[in-house]
Each structure stands twice: as structure tokens, then as C-alpha cells.
C-alpha positions as CSV (number, residue, x, y, z in Angstrom):
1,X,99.2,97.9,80.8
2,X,98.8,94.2,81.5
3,X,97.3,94.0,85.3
4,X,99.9,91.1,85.9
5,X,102.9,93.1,85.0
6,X,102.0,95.7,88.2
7,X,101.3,95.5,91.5
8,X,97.6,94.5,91.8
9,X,95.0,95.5,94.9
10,X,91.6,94.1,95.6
11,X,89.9,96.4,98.0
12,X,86.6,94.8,99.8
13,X,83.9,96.5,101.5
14,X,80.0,97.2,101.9
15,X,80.4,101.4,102.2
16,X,81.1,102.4,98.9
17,X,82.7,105.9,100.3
18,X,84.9,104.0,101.9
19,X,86.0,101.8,98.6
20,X,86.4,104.7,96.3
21,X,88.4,106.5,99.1
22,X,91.1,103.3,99.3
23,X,91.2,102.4,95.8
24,X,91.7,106.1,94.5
25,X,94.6,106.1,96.9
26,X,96.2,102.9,96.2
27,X,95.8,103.9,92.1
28,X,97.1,107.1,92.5
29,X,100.3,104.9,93.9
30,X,100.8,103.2,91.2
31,X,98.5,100.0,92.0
32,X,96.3,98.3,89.7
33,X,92.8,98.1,91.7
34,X,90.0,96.0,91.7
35,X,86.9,96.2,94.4
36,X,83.7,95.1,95.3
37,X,81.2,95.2,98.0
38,X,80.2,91.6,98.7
39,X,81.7,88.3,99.4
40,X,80.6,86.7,96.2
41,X,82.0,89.9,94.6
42,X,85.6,89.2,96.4
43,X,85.6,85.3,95.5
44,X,85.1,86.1,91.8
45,X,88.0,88.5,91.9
46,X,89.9,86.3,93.8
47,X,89.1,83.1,91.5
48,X,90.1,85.2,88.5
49,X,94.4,85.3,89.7
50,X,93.9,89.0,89.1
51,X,95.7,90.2,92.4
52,X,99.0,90.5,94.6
53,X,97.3,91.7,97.9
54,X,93.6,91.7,99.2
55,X,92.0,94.5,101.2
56,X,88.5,93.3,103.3
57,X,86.4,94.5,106.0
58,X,84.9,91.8,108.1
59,X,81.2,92.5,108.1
60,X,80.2,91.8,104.5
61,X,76.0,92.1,103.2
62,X,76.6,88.7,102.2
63,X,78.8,86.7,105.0
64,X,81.7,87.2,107.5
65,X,85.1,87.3,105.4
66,X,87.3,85.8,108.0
67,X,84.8,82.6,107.4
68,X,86.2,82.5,103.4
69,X,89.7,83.5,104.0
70,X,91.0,79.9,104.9
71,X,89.4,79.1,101.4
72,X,91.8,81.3,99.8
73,X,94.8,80.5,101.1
74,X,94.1,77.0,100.2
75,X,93.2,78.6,96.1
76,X,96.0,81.0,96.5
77,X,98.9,80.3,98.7
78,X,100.7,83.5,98.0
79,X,98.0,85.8,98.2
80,X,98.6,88.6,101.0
81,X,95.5,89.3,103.1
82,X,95.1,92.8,105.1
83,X,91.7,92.7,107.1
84,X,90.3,95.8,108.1
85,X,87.3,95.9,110.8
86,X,85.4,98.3,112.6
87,X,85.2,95.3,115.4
88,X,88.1,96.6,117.0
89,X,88.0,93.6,119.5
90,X,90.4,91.0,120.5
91,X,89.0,88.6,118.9
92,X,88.6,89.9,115.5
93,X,91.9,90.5,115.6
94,X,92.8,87.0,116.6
95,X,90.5,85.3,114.2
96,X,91.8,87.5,111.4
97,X,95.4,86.1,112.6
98,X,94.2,82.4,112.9
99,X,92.3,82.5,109.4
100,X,95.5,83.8,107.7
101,X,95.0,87.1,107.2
102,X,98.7,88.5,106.6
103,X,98.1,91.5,109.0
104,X,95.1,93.4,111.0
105,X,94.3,97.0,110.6
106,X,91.5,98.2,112.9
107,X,89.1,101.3,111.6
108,X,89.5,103.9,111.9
109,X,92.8,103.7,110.6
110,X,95.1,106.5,108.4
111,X,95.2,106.6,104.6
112,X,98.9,107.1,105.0
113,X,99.4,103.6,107.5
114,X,96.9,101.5,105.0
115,X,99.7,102.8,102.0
116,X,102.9,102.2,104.2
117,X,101.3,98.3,105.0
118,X,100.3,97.8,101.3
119,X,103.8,99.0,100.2
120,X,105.7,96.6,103.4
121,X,103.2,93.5,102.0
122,X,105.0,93.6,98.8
123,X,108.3,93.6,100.3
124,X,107.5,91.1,103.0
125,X,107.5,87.5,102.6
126,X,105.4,85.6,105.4
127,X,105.1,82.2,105.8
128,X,101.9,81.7,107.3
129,X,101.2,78.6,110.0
130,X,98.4,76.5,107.7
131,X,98.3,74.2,110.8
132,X,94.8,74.3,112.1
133,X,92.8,77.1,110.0
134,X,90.1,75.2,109.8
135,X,89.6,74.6,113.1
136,X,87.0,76.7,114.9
137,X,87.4,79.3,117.1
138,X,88.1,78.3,121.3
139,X,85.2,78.1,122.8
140,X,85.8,80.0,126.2
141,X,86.5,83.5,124.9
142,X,84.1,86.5,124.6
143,X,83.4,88.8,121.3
144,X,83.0,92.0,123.6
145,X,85.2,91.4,126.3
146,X,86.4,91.0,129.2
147,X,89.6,92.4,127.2
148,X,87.7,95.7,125.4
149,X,88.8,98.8,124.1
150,X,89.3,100.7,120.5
151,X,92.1,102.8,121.8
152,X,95.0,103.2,119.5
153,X,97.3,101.6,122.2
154,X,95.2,98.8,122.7
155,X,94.9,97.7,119.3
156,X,98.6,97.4,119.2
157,X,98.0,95.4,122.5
158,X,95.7,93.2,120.4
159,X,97.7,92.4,117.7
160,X,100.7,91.6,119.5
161,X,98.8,88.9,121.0
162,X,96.9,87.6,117.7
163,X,100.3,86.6,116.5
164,X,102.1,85.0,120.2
165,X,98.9,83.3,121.1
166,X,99.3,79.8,119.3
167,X,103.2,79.9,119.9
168,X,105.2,78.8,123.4
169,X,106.8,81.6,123.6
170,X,107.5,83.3,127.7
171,X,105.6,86.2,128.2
172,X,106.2,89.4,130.4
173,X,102.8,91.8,130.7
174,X,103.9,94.6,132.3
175,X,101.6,97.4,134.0
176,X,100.5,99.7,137.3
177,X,98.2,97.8,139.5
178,X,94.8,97.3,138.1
179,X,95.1,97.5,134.7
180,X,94.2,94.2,133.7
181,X,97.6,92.2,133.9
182,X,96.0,88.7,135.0
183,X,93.5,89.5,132.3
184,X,95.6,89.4,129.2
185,X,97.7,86.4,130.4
186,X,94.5,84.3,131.3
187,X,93.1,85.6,127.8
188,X,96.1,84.7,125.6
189,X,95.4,80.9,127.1
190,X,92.2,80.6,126.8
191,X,92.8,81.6,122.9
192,X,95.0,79.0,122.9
193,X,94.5,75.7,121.1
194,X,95.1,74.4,125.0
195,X,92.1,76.5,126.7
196,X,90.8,73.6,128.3
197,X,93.9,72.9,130.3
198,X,94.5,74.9,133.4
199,X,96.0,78.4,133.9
200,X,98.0,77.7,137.0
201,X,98.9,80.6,139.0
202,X,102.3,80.1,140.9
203,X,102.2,82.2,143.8
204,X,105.4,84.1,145.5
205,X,105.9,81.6,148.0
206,X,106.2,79.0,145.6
207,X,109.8,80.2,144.9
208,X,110.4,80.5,148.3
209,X,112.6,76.9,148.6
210,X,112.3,75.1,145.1
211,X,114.4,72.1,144.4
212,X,114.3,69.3,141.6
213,X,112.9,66.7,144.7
214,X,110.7,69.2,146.0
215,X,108.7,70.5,142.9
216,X,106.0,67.7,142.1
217,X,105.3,68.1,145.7
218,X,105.2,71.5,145.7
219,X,103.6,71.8,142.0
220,X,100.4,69.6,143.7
221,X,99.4,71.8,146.3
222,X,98.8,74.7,143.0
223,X,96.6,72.6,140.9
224,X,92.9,72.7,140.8
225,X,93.1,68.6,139.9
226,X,94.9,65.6,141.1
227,X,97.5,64.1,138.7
228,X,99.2,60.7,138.0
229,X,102.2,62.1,135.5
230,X,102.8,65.2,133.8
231,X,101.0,64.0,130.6
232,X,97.9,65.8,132.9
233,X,99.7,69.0,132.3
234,X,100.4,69.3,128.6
235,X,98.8,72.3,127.2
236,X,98.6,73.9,130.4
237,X,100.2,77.2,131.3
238,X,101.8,78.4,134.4
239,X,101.2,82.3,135.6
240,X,103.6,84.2,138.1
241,X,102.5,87.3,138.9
242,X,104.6,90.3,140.6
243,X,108.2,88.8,140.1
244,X,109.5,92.2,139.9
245,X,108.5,92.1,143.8
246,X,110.5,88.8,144.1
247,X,114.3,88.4,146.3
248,X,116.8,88.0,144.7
249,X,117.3,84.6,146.2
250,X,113.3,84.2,144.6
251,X,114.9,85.3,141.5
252,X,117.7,82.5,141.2
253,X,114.8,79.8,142.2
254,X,112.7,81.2,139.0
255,X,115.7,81.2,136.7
256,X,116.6,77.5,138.2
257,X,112.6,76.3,137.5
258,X,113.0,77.9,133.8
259,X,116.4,76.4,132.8
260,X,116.6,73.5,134.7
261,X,113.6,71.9,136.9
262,X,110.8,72.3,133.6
263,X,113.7,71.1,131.1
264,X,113.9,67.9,133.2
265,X,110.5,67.4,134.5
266,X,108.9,67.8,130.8
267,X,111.6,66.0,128.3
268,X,110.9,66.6,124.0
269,X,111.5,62.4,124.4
270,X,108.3,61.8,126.6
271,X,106.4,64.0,123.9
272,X,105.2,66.4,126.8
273,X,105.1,69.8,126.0
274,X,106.6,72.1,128.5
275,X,104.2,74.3,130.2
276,X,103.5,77.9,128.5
277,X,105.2,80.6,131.1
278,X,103.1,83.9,131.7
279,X,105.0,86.9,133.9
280,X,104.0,89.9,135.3
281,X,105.6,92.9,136.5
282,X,105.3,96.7,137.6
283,X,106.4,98.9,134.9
284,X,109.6,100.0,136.3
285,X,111.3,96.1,136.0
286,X,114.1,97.7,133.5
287,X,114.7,100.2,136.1
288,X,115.5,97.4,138.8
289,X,117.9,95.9,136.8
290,X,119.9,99.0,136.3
291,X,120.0,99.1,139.8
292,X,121.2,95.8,140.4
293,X,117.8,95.0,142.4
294,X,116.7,92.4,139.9
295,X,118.6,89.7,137.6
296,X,120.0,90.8,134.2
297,X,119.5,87.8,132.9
298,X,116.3,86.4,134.7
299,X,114.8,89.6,132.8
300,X,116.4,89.1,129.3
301,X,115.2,85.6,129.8
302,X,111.5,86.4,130.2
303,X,111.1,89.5,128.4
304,X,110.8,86.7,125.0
305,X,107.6,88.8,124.2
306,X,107.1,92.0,126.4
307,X,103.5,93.5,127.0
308,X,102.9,96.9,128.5
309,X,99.5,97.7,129.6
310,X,98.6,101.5,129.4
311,X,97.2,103.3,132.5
312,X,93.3,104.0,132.0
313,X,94.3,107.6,131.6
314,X,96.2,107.1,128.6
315,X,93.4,105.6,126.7
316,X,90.9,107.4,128.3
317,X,88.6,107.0,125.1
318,X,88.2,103.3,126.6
319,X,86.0,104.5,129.6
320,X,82.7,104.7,128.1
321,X,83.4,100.9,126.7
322,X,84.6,99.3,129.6
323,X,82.2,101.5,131.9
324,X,79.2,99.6,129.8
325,X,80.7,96.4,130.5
326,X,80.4,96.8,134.0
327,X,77.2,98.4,134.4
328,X,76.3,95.0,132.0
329,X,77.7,92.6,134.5
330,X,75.7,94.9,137.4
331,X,72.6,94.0,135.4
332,X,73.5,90.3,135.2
333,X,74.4,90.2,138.9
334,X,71.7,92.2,140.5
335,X,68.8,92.3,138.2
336,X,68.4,96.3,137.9
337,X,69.3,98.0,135.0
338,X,71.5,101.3,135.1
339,X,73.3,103.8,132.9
340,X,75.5,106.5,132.8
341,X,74.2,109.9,130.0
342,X,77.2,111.3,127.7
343,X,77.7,113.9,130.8
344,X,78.2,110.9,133.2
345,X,80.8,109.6,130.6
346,X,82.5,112.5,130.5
347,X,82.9,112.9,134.2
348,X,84.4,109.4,133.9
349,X,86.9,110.4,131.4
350,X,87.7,113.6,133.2
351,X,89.2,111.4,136.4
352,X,92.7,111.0,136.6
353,X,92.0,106.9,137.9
354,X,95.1,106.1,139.9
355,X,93.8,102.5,140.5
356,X,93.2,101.8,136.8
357,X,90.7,99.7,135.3
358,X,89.8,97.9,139.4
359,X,89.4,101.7,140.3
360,X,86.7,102.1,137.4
361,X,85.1,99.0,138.4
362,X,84.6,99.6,141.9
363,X,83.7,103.2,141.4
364,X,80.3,101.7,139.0
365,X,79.6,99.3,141.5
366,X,79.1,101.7,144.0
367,X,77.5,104.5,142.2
368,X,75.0,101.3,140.9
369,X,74.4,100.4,144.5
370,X,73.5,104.4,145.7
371,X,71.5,105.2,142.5
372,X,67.8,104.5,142.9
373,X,67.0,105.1,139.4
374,X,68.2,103.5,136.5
375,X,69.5,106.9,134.7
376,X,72.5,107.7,137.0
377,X,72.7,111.3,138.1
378,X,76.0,112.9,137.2
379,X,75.4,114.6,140.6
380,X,76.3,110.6,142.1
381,X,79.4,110.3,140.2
382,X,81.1,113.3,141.2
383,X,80.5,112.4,144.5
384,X,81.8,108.9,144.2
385,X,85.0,110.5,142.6
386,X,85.3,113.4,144.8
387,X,85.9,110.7,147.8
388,X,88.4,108.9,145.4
389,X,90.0,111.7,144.5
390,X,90.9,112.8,148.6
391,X,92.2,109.0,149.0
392,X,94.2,109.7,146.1
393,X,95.8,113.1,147.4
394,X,96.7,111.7,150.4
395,X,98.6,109.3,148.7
396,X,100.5,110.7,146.5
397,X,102.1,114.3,145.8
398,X,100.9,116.5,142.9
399,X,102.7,116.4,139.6
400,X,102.9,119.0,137.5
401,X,103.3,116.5,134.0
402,X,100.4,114.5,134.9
403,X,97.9,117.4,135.3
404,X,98.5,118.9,132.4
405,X,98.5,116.0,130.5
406,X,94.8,115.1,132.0
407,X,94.4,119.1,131.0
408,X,94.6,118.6,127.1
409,X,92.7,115.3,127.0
410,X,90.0,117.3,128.1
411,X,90.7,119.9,125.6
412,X,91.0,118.0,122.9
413,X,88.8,115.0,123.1
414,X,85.8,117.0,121.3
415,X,88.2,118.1,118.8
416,X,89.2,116.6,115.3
417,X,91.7,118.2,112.3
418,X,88.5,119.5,110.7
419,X,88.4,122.4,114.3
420,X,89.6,126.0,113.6
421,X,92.6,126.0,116.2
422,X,95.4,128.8,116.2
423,X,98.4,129.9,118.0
424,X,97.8,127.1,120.5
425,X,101.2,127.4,121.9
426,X,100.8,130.5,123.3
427,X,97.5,129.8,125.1
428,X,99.2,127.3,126.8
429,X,101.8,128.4,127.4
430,X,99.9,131.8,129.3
431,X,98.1,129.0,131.5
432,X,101.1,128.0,132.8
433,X,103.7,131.2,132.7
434,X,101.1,134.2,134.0
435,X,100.2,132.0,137.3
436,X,104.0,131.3,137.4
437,X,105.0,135.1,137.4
438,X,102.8,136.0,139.8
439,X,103.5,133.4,142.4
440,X,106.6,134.0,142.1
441,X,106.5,137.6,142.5
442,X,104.2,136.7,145.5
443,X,107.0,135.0,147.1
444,X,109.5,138.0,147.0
445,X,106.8,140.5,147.7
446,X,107.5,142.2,144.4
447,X,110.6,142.8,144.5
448,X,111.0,142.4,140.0
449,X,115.2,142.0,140.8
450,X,114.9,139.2,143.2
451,X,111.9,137.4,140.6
452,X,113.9,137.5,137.4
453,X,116.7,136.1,139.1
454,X,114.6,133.1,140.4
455,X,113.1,133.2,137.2
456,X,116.0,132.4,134.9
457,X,115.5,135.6,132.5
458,X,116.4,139.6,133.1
459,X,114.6,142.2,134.4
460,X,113.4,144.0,131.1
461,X,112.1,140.8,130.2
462,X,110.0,140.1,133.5
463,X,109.1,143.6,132.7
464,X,107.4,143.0,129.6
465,X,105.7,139.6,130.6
466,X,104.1,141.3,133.6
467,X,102.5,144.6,131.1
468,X,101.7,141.6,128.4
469,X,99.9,139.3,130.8
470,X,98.6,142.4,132.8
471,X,100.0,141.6,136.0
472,X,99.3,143.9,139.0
473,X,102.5,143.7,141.3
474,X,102.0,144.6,145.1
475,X,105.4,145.3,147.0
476,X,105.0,144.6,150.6
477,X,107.6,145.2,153.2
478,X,109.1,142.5,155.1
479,X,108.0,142.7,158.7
């Protein structure tokens, strides 16, 4: 069959394993597939108009393919580019995005979503933004960090930014305290094509009283720099953090500053771009608004492009990362070297972190200070946590939900699809029912009546739990 006629594949890539893998699945498909290891392998297949859709890791024996990519979108316009990387950073995803890849698939990724994305490419038509794909990357961002993690979630986190990061629209991050809010915001501007201009944060009180004669006056007192005219601000970006903690009255002055103060301060006819708007907000924001406790349409008005930041212990896997970060910066600050051993990490990823990432930093900032050695004994991390975990349980009441969920994390982070697991259910299920039975039975002093009532099944049924689960029952009299 003539390649042309199909629906043709080039799949790039230095680990051969890894080639045959994707190409035998995308021929089996129906796809036409070419591949090659190398960069000069990929431009030759490129040059020679043989496909639809091209397939490439980043790191290539021969160069960095998100260097030749702008190159082929200038020889091949309608060529659809899928980059895959290992990198699973920030900024690969971003430069993958600003180099015209068509989308960004971190490793390691499913067979089934690579097939989906191929199949969706051939449906999709995207018109890619040509403007500035030459231009080099911005020079105040960071390969590693301070934004880090491989985590499923934060992947999705990085790609939603690759794409809003060069456009004007509003942003809302949402989160719990310390999970990095500031952090994205501040990082999606300096990715910008503006990074040099300043990232402005607007505090609470500046809503407070906020009028069309008032705001230069007001604006001044929030700048890091003197200005003559708002041509000083262009490019800039202005970030209000908490509104979901603002009055109502608060509320109407932000909706007045969006709609009608910036609209007037920074006109399209004075060529002044209006400043970029960055929110932030507890998760529960929707929740206030079905409770009449915050604007209906301040929200609807913000939420152009809604972030949600995961806790820490839903992406748990990002500990060891982000714990290797800061024992980095330790080393920077201070001069000693630490580190934490695979039991350490493990300790780490066992905490249930109610303060987030600013809990995980503070907790390897102390447990650097107490060490005196630069392997850190797992014995000094449990007992940094253990006084964590006491603040924490005076804080809050247990939940049932969360526990559990921190249960099979544990259980299953050393497990993959290749583990012999059966009747997993019912294991569970025992954990949770046997201590339940008992208890309750505890509470009636064995009375089996009164317990299968409070229960919710009969009496035969209690019955047979208790003789399955081997549960003594001791009847007391009530004195």
C-alpha cells in the first residue's frame, strides 16, 4: 500500500525496546511506521514527506530534539509533533509547547493513552502560535525546580501551564495552605515572554477602599520601582492571593478593578497591555458561592483558567524529589552536606503532611540542623514527625477516609501489575469490619440483639461474622 494513502507514524528514540514496543503498537493499529534512534535519523525521515504525526523523546545520542523542532515546523507546517520525555519537569514541558510540539506526553506513560493521543492528532486540527519559536528560552527559570515532581497529577499541572503561559488569560490556582500556590503563579510569569517585568502582589488591604482617583496612588505604594506612566507596567502581572478570604464588599472592589479601573487605566489605543491577573484561593471557593458567601460572578470571572494544586499526600511519590531539593538548598545555605537513605524516604512518604509542601520543608531544615552526620538517621525523622504529628492531632479530629487512604499508599507503593495480589477486597474489608464488630459488641457488653441492631444486619448474620472472624464475645452485666 502506498505510505501516503494511510496514516503515517515516525517514532523517535535512543532505547530501541522502547521503539519496537511503540511502533508494533501503532502498526498493529493500522499505522504506517517509520523510526529511528537519532536526530539525523528523524530529519531524514522528516525531509523525505513520508509522515502525518511524529513521535520523539527529548534526549537524543546526537542533540536535544526540542532544538530541531522549530526547524520542522518551518519544512512542514502541518506536521503533528507528540514529544515524549523522561524529563518530566516544567520546563520540558514548556519548551516542548513553545517549540511547537502539538502535545507533551511525560514517561512513563500508557500504551493505551500514546494510541488514544495518536488517534485524537488525526482528528484535531491545531493552529500552532509560530510567533516567537525561535526565541530562546527565559532566562529566570530553573530545569529542576523550584516547581518539581513526576507525579501523574502534576504532569497534568505542567501541561496546563505550557499552553496558558504565553497567553493573558486570568488565572485561579487553587490549593490547601502550603502547597506551592505563590509558586506556580510566580513561575507561569517568569516563563513568560514578560519575566523581566515585576510580579506584583496586591495584598488584601489593597481592596479595602479602591476607587478610579485612588488607584495610581494606591498602585505606588505595591511596586518595587518608581514609575512616570503605565508604559513602566506593560508585561507585568499582578498576584492576589486568598480572595476566597476576601468581604464581600472586597469582592465588589476586585470585580470593579477587573471590569472597570484596569479597562480604563490601560486603553488597547495607548498600546499598553493590561496587566496579567494571577488568583488564589482555598479549595473550597465553589463551595462559598453555593453558599452565597462569595460572588457568582467574581468567580466565573476569574476561574478563565482554574489550577488545583494536590495536597503532598496525594502525590506522595513527589517526596523523595522535592525532599532532595531542599536538603540541596540546605547545602547551598549552610555548607554541610546531608541526606536522607531509601528508609528515611519512606518515613517521609508514610506522613500524612497536613502543612503540605512548607510542612516538608521545615521538617528537613530541622532534621538538617539536629543531624551531626551527613547520613541522616531514620531514628531523627521519626522524631521530627512524631512532634508534628501531636500538633497535628490537636488540631484536627481523626477521619476515617483519610487514614485509610494513607493505609493503601503504603500498601501499594512497592507494588506494580506484574505482584501476585488476590481477593484484595476481602482483606480489606476484615481490617475494617472484625475491629468494627468487636467494638461494637464492646459497647453493648455482648449483648449479639442490641449489636446487629446498631449494626444494620440480623442476628444470624452477626452470628456468622463473629465464628468467621473468630471473635470471642464477653457479656458483662451492667452494674
Amino acid at each position: 500500500m502506498d505510505p501516503k494513502i494511510g496514516k503515517n507514524v515516525i517514532v523517535v528514540d535512543d532505547d530501541r525496546s522502547i521503539r519496537v514496543v511503540i511502533s508494533t503498537a501503532l502498526t498493529r493499529a493500522g499505522y504506517n511506521v517509520k523510526s529511528s534512534g537519532t536526530a539525523a535519523g528523524m530529519w531524514r525521515l522528516v525531509e523525505s514527506d513520508f509522515a502525518d504525526i511524529l513521535i520523539t523523546d527529548v534526549g537524543l545520542p546526537d542533540g536535544d530534539a526540542l532544538d530541531i523542532l522549530p526547524k520542522f515546523q518551518t519544512m512542514k507546517p502541518n506536521l503533528k509533533i507528540i514529544v515524549m520525555s523522561a524529563r518530566s519537569t516544567l520546563l520540558t514541558a514548556v519548551r516542548a509547547e513553545k517549540k511547537g510540539a502539538f502535545e507533551y506526553l511525560p514517561k512513563p506513560f500508557d500504551l493505551e493513552e500514546l494510541l488514544n493521543l495518536v488517534s485524537n492528532t488525526f482528528k484535531t486540527h491545531k493552529i500552532n502560535n509560530t510567533d516567537n519559536i525561535e526565541g530562546t528560552t527565559p532566562k529566570s527559570i530553573y530545569d529542576s525546580g523550584p516547581v518539581i515532581g513526576k507525579s501523574i497529577v502534576m504532569q497534568e499541572i505542567y501541561k496546563t501551564i505550557s499552553r496558558v503561559v504565553n497567553t493573558n488569560h486570568m488565572i485561579l490556582v487553587s490549593g490547601e495552605s502550603g502547597t506551592g500556590k505563590n509558586l506556580i503563579c510566580k513561575s507561569i510569569h517568569d516563563l513568560s515572554l514578560y519575566n523581566e517585568k515585576p510580579f506584583i502582589n496586591l495584598g488584601i488591604e489593597f481592596f479595602d477602599d479602591l476607587s478610579n482617583d485612588k488607584f495610581l496612588d494606591k498602585l505606588k505604594n505595591y511596586l518595587p520601582f518608581k514609575i512616570d506612566n503605565l508604559n513602566n507596567l506593560y508585561g507585568c502581572s499582578f498576584y492576589i492571593n486568598n480572595i476566597s478570604e476576601f468581604s464581600l464588599l472586597q469582592q465588589k472592589n476586585v470585580l470593579t478593578f477587573i471590569e472597570n479601573i484596569l479597562p480604563k487605566f490601560f486603553q488597547d489605543e495607548d498600546n499598553i497591555k493590561i496587566p496579567r491577573l494571577f488568583f488564589s484561593s482555598k479549595p473550597n471557593i465553589h463551595d462559598l458561592v453555593n453558599k452565597g458567601l462569595f460572588r457568582e460572578d467574581l468567580f466565573y470571572r476569574i476561574n478563565a483558567v482554574p489550577i488545583k494544586l494536590p495536597s503532598l499526600k496525594d502525590r506522595f511519590e513527589d517526596i523523595s524529589d522535592l525532599a532532595n531539593l531542599f536538603l540541596n538548598n540546605h547545602f547551598k545555605q549552610k555548607g554541610s552536606k546531608r541526606s536522607i537513605s531509601y528508609e528515611g524516604i519512606n518515613i517521609l512518604k508514610n506522613y500524612s503532611w497536613p502543612g503540605n509542601i512548607r510542612e516538608l520543608k521545615n521538617v528537613i531544615e530541622r532534621i538538617c540542623l539536629i543531624s551531626s552526620v551527613e547520613s541522616i538517621e531514620s531514628t531523627i525523622i521519626e522524631e521530627v514527625l512524631s512532634e508534628d504529628r501531636v500538633l497535628d492531632d490537636n488540631n484536627k479530629q481523626e477521619n476515617l477516609e483519610f487514614f485509610f487512604n494513607n493505609y493503601l499508599k503504603r500498601f501499594f507503593k512497592d507494588l506494580d501489575e506484574s505482584s501476585t495480589l488476590n481477593n484484595l477486597h476481602q482483606q480489606f474489608i476484615s481490617k475494617i469490619e472484625k475491629p468494627l464488630i468487636e467494638t461494637t459488641l464492646m459497647l453493648f457488653r455482648g449483648n449479639q440483639i442490641k449489636a446487629s441492631k446498631c449494626l444494620g444486619f440480623n442476628r444470624n448474620t452477626l452470628r456468622s461474622k463473629i465464628n468467621f472472624y473468630g471473635i470471642e464475645v464477653i457479656k458483662k452485666r451492667k452494674v
